[in-house]
N, C-alpha and C positions, 0 to 999 in steps of 0.2 A: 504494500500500500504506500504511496508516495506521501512523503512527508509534507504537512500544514505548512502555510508560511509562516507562523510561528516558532514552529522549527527549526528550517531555514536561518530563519532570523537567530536565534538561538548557538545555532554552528557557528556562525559568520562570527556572533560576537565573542564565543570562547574559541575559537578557530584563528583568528586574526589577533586576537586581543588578551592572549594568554598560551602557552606550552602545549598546556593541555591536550591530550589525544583526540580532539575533534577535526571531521575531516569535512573540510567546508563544500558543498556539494552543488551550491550555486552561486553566481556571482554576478548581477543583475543591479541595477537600482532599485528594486523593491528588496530584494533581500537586503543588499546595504541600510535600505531603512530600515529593514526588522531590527536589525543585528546593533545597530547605532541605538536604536530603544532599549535594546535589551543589554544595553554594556553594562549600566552600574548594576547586573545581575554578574556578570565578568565580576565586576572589582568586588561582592559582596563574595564571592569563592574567595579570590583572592584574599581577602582581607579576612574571613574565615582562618585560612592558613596560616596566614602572617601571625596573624592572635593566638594559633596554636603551637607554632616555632616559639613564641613566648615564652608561652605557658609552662611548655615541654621544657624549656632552658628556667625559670625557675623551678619549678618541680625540683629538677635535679641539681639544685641549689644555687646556681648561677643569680647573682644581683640584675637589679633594675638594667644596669649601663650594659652587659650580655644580652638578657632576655630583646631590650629595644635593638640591638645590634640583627639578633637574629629573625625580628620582627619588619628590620628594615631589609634586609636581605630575601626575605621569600619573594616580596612581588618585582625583586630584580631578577631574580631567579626565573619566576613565574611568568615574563615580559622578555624574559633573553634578554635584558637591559636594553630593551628599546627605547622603553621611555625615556631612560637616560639619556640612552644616548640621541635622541630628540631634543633633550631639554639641552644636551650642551652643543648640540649642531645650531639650534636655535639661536642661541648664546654666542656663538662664533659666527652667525649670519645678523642679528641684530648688530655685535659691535666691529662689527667689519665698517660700517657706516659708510659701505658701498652702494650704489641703483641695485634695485633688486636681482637685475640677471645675474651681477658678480655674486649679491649676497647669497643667491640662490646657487650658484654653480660652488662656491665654498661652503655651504652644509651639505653640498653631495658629496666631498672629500672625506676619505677616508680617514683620518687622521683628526686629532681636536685640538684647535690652538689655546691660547691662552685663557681669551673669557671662555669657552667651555670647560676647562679642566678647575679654573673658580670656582666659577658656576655650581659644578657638581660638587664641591668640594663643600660649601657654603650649604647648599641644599641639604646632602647628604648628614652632613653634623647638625642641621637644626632638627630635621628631622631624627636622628638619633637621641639627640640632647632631651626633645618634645616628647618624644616615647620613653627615653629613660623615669623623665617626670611623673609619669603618668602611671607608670608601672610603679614606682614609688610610693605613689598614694594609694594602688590596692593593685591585685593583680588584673581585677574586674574593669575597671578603670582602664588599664594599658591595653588591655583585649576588647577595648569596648574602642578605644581612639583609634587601633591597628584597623578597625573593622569598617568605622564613618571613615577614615582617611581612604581608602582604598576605592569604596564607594563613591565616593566624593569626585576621587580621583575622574574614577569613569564615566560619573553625569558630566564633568568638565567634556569629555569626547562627544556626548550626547548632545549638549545644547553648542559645540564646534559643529558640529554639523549639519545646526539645524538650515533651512531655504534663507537664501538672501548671504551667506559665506560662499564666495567664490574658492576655484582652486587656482592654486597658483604656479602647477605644472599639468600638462594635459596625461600626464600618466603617475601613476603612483596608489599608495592608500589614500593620501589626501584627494586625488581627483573621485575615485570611488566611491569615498563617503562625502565629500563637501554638496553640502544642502541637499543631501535626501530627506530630512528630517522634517517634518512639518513645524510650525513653531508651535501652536497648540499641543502637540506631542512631546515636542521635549519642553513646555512647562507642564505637562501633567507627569510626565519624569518627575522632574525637580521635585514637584511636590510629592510626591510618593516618596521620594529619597525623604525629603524632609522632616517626612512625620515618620517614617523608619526611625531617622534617628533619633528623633525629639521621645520615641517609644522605647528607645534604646536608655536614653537618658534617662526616663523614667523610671528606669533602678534604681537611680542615686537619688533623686528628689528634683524639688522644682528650679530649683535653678540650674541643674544639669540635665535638665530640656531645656530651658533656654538656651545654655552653651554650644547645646547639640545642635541645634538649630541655626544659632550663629556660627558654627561651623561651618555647615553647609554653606549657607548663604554667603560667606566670607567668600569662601571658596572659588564659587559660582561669579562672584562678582570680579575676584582677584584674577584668575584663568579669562573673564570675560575682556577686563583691562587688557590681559599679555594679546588674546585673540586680535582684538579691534587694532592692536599697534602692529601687527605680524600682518594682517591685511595691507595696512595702509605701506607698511616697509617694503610688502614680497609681490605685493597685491595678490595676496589669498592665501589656503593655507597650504600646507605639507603634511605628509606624516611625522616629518619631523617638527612640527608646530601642536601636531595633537600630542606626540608624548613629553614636549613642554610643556603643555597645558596642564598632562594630567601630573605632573611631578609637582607644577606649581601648585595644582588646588590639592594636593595630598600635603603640602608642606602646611599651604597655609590653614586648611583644616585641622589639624595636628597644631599648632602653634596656638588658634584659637582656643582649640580643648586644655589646654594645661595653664594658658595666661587667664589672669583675672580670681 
């Protein structure tokens, strides 16, 4: 029986968007929309994981600063570090502070100059530092921020791609998914993430649904900022713009959770 476009949609998004064994079996504009809906379903696995790399490293006695070590290491694992290495192509194409063709032809280089190797450096330790935190103040807590950040990450992809985002190469992931997304769809994403985590929160009490909430929304807002400035730079985006995206709104989801 041939599979629902649901389905579909379903592959695409842990097929593309994570390691895992799924073998993507269509590649169309309609799937790419399933599959871009279905991403912060991608980063809720992930982030699953990540929380239990944690977990598993205290258990067996390791402190806060391991467990967030190991907790930041699954969804690189889990990504081939693509997103990274996204986040620091990006990074090396925004401060090239070249026309877009050069900036574009210097994130297809294999190699990462300067601001990306920052970039990741800076990223990587806040995000470590934010998990350490968090794990600190209970282990429910670190597993609960490994889980929004991850999620997070991936509505960042979702509302990257929703109609009206151009791509900024006629080939690639970015041309594939750029504006399949309806905008009505990726805000009823957002919100479903939202009260996910706001429901999440709701273990610890009421201001840690607030948090959870402004998480997201930080998030969302912060990855929306880097988007809007990657258009206007590249004029449209990349793949290597969406796994900027999603490094950003995991950092800054994570940053939000532990300040305040």
């Amino acid at each position: 029986m041939p599979l629902i476009p649901a389905a579909h949609g379903l592959r695409f998004a842990f097929g593309t968007l994570t390691v895992l064994p799924v073998r993507v079996t269509r590649w169309d504009r309609e799937t790419a929309r399933d599959g871009m809906l279905c991403a912060p379903l991608a980063g809720l696995v992930v982030g699953l994981c990540s929380a239990g790399a944690g977990l598993l490293l205290l258990l067996l006695g390791a402190g806060p600063l391991l467990a967030a070590v190991g907790s930041v290491a699954v969804p690189a694992v889990l990504t081939r570090g693509l997103h990274l290495d996204g986040l620091a192509d990006t990074a090396d194409g925004l401060g090239s502070g070249k026309p877009a063709e050069d900036a574009l032809r210097i994130m297809k280089q294999s190699d990462i100059g300067p601001f990306g190797v920052l970039t990741l450096v800076f990223v990587l330790l806040a995000q470590v530092a934010a998990l350490a935190q968090a794990y600190d103040g209970s282990w429910a807590r670190g597993a609960l921020a490994a889980v929004v950040a991850a999620t997070a990450a991936r509505l960042a992809l979702t509302l990257a791609a929703r109609a009206g985002i151009p791509a900024a190469r006629p080939e690639g992931l970015g041309a594939a998914v750029a504006g399949v997304v309806p905008v009505g769809g990726a805000v009823g994403v957002a919100l479903a993430v939202t009260v996910a985590a706001a429901a999440g929160g709701a273990l610890f009490g009421t201001y840690d649904i607030l948090r959870a909430v402004l998480a997201v929304v930080a998030s969302a807002v912060v990855a929306d900022l880097l988007l809007r400035h990657c258009v206007r730079r590249f004029g449209g985006v990349t793949g290597d713009v969406f796994g900027g995206l999603a490094e950003t709104a995991a950092t800054t989801a994570l940053l939000v959770l532990v300040l305040g």
